[in-house]
Structure formats: structure tokens, C-alpha cells
C-alpha positions in Angstrom: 0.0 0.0 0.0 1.7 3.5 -0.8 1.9 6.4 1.2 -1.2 8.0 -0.3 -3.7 5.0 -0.1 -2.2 5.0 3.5 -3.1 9.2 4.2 -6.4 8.5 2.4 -7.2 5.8 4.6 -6.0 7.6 8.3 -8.4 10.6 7.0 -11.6 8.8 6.3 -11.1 7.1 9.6 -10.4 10.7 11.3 -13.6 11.9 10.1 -16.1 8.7 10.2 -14.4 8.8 14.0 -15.5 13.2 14.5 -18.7 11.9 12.9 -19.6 9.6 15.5 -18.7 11.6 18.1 -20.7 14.6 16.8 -24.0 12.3 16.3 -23.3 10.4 19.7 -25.9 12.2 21.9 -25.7 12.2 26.2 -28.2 10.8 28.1 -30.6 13.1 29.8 -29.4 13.6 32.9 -25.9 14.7 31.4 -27.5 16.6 28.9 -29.7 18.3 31.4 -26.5 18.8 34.0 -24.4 20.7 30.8 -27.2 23.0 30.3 -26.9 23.8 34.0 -23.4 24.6 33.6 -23.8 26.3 30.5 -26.0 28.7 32.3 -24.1 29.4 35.5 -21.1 30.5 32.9 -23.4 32.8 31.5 -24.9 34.3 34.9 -21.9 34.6 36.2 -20.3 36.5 32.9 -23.5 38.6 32.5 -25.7 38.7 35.5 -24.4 42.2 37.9 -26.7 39.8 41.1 -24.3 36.5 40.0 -21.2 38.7 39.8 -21.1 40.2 43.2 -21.9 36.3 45.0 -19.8 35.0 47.1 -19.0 31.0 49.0 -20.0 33.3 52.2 -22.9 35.3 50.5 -24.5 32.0 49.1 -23.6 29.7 52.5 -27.1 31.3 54.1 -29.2 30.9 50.9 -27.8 27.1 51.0 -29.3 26.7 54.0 -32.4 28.0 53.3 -32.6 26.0 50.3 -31.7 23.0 52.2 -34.6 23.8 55.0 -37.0 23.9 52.1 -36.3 20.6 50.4 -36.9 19.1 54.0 -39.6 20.6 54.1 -40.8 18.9 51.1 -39.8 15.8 51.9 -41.5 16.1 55.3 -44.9 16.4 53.4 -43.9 13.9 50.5 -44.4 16.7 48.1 -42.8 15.5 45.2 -43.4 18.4 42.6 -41.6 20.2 46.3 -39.1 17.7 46.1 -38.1 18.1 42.5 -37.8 21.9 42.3 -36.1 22.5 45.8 -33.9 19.9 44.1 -32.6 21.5 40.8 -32.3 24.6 43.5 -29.4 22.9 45.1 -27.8 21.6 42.2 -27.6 25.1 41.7 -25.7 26.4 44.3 -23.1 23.5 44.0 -22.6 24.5 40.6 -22.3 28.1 41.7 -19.9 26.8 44.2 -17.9 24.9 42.0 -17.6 27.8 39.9 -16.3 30.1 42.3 -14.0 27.6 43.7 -12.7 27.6 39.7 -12.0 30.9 39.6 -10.4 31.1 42.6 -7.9 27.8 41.0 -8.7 26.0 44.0 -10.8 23.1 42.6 -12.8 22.8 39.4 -16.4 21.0 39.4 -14.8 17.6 37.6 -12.3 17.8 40.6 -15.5 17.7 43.0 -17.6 14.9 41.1 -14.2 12.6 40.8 -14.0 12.9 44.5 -17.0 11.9 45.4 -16.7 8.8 42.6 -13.6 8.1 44.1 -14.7 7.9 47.4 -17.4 5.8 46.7 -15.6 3.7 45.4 -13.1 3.1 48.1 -15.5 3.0 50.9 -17.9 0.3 49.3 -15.8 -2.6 49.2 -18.3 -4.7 49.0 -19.3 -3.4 46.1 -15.8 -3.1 44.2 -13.8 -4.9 45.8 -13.8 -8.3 47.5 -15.5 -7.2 51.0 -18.8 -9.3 52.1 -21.2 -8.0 54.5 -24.6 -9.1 55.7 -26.7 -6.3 56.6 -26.3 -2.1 56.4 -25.0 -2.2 59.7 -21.7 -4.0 58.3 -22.2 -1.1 55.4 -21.6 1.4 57.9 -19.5 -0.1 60.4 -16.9 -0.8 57.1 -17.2 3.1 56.1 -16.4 4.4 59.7 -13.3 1.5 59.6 -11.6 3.0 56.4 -12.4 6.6 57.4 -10.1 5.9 60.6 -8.0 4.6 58.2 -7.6 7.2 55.7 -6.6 9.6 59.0 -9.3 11.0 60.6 -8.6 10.8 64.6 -11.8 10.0 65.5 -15.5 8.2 64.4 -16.8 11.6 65.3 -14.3 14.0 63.3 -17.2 14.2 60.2 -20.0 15.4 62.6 -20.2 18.9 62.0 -20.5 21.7 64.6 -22.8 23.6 62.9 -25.2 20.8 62.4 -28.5 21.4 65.1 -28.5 20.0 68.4 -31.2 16.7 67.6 -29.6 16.3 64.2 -25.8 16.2 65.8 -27.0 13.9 68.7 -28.9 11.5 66.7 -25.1 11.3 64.7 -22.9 11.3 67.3 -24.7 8.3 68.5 -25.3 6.3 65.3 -21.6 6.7 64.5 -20.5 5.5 68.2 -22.7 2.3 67.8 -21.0 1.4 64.9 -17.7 0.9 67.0 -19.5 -1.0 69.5 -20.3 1.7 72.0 -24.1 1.1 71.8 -26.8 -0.8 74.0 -27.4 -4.2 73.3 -31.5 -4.0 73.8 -34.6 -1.3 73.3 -35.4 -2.1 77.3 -31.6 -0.9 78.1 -32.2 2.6 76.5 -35.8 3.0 78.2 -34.3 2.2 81.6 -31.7 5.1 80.4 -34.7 7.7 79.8 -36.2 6.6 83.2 -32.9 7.3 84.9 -32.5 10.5 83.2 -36.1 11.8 83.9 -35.7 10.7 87.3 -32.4 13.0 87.6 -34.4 16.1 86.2 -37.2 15.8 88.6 -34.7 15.4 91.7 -32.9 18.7 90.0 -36.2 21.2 89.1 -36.7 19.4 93.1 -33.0 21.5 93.8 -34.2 24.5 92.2 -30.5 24.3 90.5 -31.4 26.3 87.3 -27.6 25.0 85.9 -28.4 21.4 86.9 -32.3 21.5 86.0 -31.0 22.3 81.8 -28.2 19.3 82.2 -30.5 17.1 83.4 -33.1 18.2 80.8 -30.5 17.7 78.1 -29.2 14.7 79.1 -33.2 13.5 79.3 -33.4 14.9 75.4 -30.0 13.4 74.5 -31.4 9.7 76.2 -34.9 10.2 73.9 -32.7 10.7 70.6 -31.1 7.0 71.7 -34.6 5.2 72.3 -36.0 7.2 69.2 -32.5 5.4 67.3 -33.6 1.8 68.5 -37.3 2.8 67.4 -36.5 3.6 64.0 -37.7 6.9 64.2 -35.8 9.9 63.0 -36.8 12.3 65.8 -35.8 15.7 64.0 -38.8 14.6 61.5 -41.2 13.0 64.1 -40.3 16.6 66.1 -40.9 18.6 62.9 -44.4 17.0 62.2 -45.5 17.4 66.0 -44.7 21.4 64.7 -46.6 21.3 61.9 -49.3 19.7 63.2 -49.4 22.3 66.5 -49.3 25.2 64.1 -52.2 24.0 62.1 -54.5 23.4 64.8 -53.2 26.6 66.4 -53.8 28.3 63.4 -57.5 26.7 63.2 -58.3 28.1 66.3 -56.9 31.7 65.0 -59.0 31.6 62.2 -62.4 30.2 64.1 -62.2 32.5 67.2 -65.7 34.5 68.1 -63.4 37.0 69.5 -59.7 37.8 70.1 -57.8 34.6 71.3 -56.8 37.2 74.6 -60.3 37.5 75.6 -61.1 33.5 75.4 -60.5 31.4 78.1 -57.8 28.2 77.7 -61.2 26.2 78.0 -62.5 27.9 74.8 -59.5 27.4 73.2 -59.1 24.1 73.6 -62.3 23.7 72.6 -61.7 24.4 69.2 -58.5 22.6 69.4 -60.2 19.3 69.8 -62.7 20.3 66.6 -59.7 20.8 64.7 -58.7 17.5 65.9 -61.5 15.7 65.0 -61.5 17.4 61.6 -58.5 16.1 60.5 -59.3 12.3 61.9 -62.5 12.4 59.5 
């Protein structure tokens, strides 16, 4: 074969090669996560708002954002769900894109450490690991975390996180090293002993002693709530929701200001709202 059969050849494989790549079309979800990219370049080129934003002007809108989707999820709202959602997917974007500019980490730095790490902390999955149950899942993740350097099962528990969130953590990652009661009955005795200790304190009349005890009683609760299977920042949220809507029925059903009505009249319409909402 001479040299120009050979150039012909190497070209017409060049361009049936750009052709394919040019026709090959992304799924949906990377499709859709471009266009989100592709817009955040723009807003951030263009938009005087997205200009002046910051990793400490957008940390309080995060939050927000995050309260919302929980929100959502609390009431299984879905169509909630979805846009609080693309909201967030947002902000990390916008985060990654600051973080860019600043040439401290780029968005494919941040989505290969996460693959990474998924990948080294499900063995079980890709490598040769076996476990039985999602309690060996997490008890192996805690295990190669200690092993990658942190100094303690507790270091990734952050400080900022709210009090029943960080104690329901703090004790589901201690269990996973063995530091956990064996039975349900253990934990209520626990709450008894604890309750106990506040009543002998408010007893006292130590105000310092009466909010230890009181914590420790709250701390105990989060424990039994574990063993239950209950998430008590959600079970606590929906008690909320629920007080404010019957509170609010009462506001709205009131034959005169809610300062002139007795706490029997109140309650009165407490129960009807109550009953409404068992029919």
C-alpha cells in the first residue's frame, strides 16, 4: 500500500471517527447537568446579582434551600421535592464555579472525589468485602475513614449541624464501633434514669443542673428514638406542623380575640380541629 492509499485511509477514519462523536448524543441527565453549567457561565459572565456572590454570601441561601427541600420531603411533596432539588444543584454548581476561579478546585475535581470515594468506601461493592446487613455497610465506612486519617468516628459530625440532628449522629456513629446498648429495654431504663435526675434537680431548684439534666433527658430520647426507627428531628418537625395547624385553626375560628377567650375555649376548638382532621 503506498503512502497516499495510507493518508487517504488515516483521514476517512479521522472523520467517520468526528462523525460519530458529533451524532453520539448524552443521556438526559448529562444533557440536562451541561445546560446547567452552561447557564451558571453565562450568569456569572452577564448577571451584575451573580457577579457580586460569594461561597459566604450563598452559604445562608444554602441553608435556606436546604430547610425547604426538607420541608418537602416532610410532606412527600414531590413536585416540592423536584424543584427544591434543581435549587441545590444550583448552588453546588455556583460553588464549583467560584471555587474555579479562585484555581482552588474545578467541578470535575469535585464529582471525581465523590466517585472516588465511593468507590473506596464500598468494598463490597468493588472490591472483595462481604457484608450481611447495612449495619456491616456502615461499620466498614467508619473503619476506612479511621484509616484514611481521621482521629476519630466523630471528626465528620459537624458543629454547625443542630443540636437533635448532631446527637442523633454522634450516637449512630459511636454504635458502629461497639459503644451502643445491646436492647430497646436498656435505653428506656436510660430515659427513666435520666427523667428521674431532672425531677430530683427542678426538686433543687438548680437552674444550671435542671438544663443538664433536661439535656441529658433529650439526649437519652434521641437514643430510644434510634432503636425505634424513628428519625426524631422529622417525628419533632411534624409534631410542629401539626401544633401550628390546629393553632392556626383556632386563630381563624375564634368568636373574639384569642386574649379575651378562656384556655377552656381554646381548647375547645382545638379538639374540633382534631377531629377534623381524623374524619
Amino acid at each position: 500500500m503506498n503512502v497516499e492509499s495510507k493518508v487517504f485511509i488515516v483521514l476517512l477514519y479521522n472523520k467517520l471517527t468526528l462523525r460519530y462523536f458529533k451524532s453520539f448524543k448524552m443521556d438526559g441527565n448529562a444533557q440536562a447537568f451541561s445546560r446547567l453549567v452552561k447557564i451558571m457561565d453565562e450568569l456569572r459572565e452577564q448577571c451584575p446579582w451573580d457577579k457580586k456572590q460569594t461561597i459566604h454570601t450563598l452559604r445562608k441561601l444554602t441553608i435556606e434551600e436546604m430547610y425547604e427541600l426538607v420541608d418537602a420531603i416532610i410532606e412527600e411533596d414531590y413536585e416540592g421535592i423536584k424543584e427544591e432539588i434543581g435549587d441545590i444543584f444550583l448552588h453546588l454548581v455556583f460553588y464549583a464555579k467560584i471555587g474555579s476561579e479562585k484555581k482552588a478546585f474545578t467541578l470535575e475535581d469535585s464529582l471525581n472525589a465523590i466517585c472516588d470515594k465511593l468507590i473506596k468506601r464500598h468494598p463490597h461493592i468493588y472490591g472483595d468485602t462481604k457484608v450481611a446487613s447495612d449495619e456491616d455497610v456502615k461499620k466498614n465506612w467508619e473503619q476506612i475513614k479511621l484509616a484514611e486519617g481521621k482521629k476519630s468516628v466523630l471528626q465528620g459530625v459537624p458543629q454547625a449541624l443542630p443540636a437533635l440532628v448532631k446527637a442523633y449522629r454522634l450516637q449512630e456513629k459511636t454504635a458502629t464501633v461497639g459503644f451502643e446498648w445491646e436492647k430497646i429495654d436498656q435505653v428506656w431504663e436510660k430515659v427513666e434514669e435520666e427523667i428521674g435526675e431532672l425531677e430530683e434537680a427542678v426538686e433543687l431548684k438548680d437552674q444550671n443542673k435542671i438544663e443538664e439534666e433536661f439535656g441529658d433527658t433529650m439526649f437519652a430520647l434521641v437514643n430510644y428514638a434510634r432503636f425505634l426507627n424513628i428519625d426524631p428531628e422529622t417525628a419533632l418537625e411534624k409534631v410542629n406542623k401539626k401544633f401550628k395547624r390546629r393553632f392556626e385553626y383556632i386563630e381563624d375560628n375564634a368568636s373574639k380575640a384569642l386574649s379575651d377567650m378562656s384556655l377552656q375555649e381554646m381548647d375547645d376548638l382545638w379538639n374540633e380541629s382534631k377531629a377534623l382532621e381524623k374524619r
